[in-house]
C-alpha angles and dihedrals in degrees: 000000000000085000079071086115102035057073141048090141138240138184117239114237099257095056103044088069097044092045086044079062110046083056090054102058100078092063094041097062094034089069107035113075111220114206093168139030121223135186092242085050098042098052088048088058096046088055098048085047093047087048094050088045095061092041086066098039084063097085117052118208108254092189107074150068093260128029096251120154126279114210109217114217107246121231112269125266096235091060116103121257106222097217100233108250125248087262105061090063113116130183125260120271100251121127141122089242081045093053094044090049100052094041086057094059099042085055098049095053089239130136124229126202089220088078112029085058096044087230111203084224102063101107092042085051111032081042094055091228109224102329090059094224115127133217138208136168109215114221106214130189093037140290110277120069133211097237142051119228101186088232096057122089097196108115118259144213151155100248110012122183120311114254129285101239090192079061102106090048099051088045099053087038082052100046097041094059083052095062106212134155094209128045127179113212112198131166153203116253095261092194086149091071122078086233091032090230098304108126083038092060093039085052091050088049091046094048089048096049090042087056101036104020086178096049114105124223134203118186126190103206140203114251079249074212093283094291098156085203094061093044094049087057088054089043100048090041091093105253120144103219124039105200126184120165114219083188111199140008132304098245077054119047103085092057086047116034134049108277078244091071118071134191092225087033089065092041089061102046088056094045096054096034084060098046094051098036133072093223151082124283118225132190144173145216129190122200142214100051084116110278128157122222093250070061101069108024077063086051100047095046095049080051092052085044084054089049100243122175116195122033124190129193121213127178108235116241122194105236094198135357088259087074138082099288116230113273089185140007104216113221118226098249090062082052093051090053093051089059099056094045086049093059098045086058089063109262117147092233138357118209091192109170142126084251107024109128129197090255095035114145100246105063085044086065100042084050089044092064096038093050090051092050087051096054092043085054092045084050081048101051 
């Protein structure tokens, strides 16, 4: 569920038309009279029916017994559509670093959350822009969680596959042939597990630092329902950012996130792992569910008063018309204000944008260069 922001969510071009259209199509025949069916007609239908189909068989049912699909009411017709504004365009993914690096995960059998969130930066990011690095998140521990925010689009169910115990070896091979000097290491809520996936993720972190000792990792981490024995794994395991997204705003959290996951809940989980941990603490908000800015000054104060240090902004984007719909699109300007009143608050650093993620390049190269001045001024003490 943390990927969650990675995943504030948002439809890739391809799919929004085809999605705009299945929703469509009950109005649409609701108003038409047929009085005969044609080929033509017939073979329309059935691929409006097989579209929406797949739109439903996209969220497994975590509350019972079996994983069987739940069907998520759609918002009412009658809601209104906010018309996505001219910024929050991106480019299409389609590049020769693009292409390699797909081609690199598919191969290794991994899951990015790149994909699984259907993030608007993946061509920016698995392109490398201007700078030609390239950037993945690394989805650990599966694909499926075992719980349902009402923003993220990853499957869910009650009980998903079991690990892959070759898991922490294909990761570190992967990442290795990419040849990268940041990762970001992120996971599905593996409630389903008696150590909800901790000592498999601390595994994947070790084997990645024993093969790349240089090599900073970032991982944003499940809540592992508050339990202190399960953080401090993740904390001690020699990473070098402990991120953990509380998402959204406290009046809002039970209407967003999975009752599991609580405001206070994530507030405690970044307070302890930076008491215990030798590393930087990471968060993320997303905006335009709705939240005032009494909202979010609340929010960023309760996150000072937990001693975190990085903070990004992200505008929320409905992935399908079975999430929570946009109340504001929140123009960049606003972003950039947010920024400035978040530094002044203390943060380290502040990542505000439309399309900022919590994962998103440019905060890994600012925290590339301030992990490696706090290590030179630990060598110096």
């Amino acid at each position: 569920m943390m990927l969650r922001r990675a995943i504030a969510t948002v439809p890739l071009f391809n799919l929004s038309s085809q999605r705009s259209l299945s929703s469509a199509a009950p109005s649409l025949a609701s108003s038409v009279k047929v009085t005969k069916s044609t080929p033509q007609n017939s073979s329309r239908l059935e691929a409006l029916r097989e579209q929406l189909a797949k739109e439903d068989a996209t969220i497994d049912d975590f509350s019972g017994e079996k994983s069987v699909v739940v069907r998520r009411k759609a918002a009412p017709r009658s809601a209104k559509i906010l018309p996505k504004p001219k910024w929050l365009k991106v480019q299409p993914a389609d590049s020769d670093n693009y292409r390699r690096l797909r081609q690199t995960v598919r191969d290794s059998g991994l899951a990015t959350v790149c994909e699984e969130a259907k993030c608007p930066n993946i061509g920016e990011c698995w392109g490398g822009g201007e700078d030609q690095t390239a950037t993945a998140t690394i989805m650990i521990m599966g694909d499926t969680c075992t719980r349902g925010c009402r923003f993220c689009s990853v499957k869910t169910s009650r009980k998903p596959p079991p690990l892959d115990p070759e898991e922490p070896e294909k990761v570190s091979d992967a990442i290795s042939k990419w040849e990268l000097d940041y990762v970001v290491l992120t996971s599905v809520d593996r409630d389903d597990l008696e150590d909800q996936g901790s000592n498999h993720f601390r595994q994947v972190i070790k084997k990645l630092k024993e093969k790349k000792p240089d090599l900073l990792v970032e991982a944003l981490t499940p809540d592992f329902q508050g339990n202190q024995e399960f953080i401090h794994a993740l904390a001690t395991s020699g990473l070098d950012v402990y991120a953990h997204n509380i998402e959204t705003v406290r009046r809002l959290t039970p209407k967003v996130r999975d009752r599991r996951a609580t405001y206070d809940q994530t507030l405690d989980v970044l307070r302890y792992a930076k008491s215990v941990g030798n590393c930087l603490t990471k968060t993320s908000i997303m905006l335009g569910f709705g939240e005032t800015d009494e909202d979010i000054m609340e929010t960023l104060h309760d996150l000072r008063a937990a001693d975190v240090d990085v903070v990004t902004f992200g505008q929320y984007l409905q992935p399908t018309r079975r999430h929570l719909p946009v109340k504001k699109y929140v123009t960049p300007e606003e972003f950039d204000e947010w920024q400035v009143k978040g530094e002044a608050l203390g943060f380290k650093y502040v990542a505000s944008g439309p399309l900022v993620r919590s994962s998103y390049k440019a905060g890994e190269f600012f925290l590339k260069n301030l992990l490696k001045g706090q290590e030179r001024e630990r060598k110096e003490a």
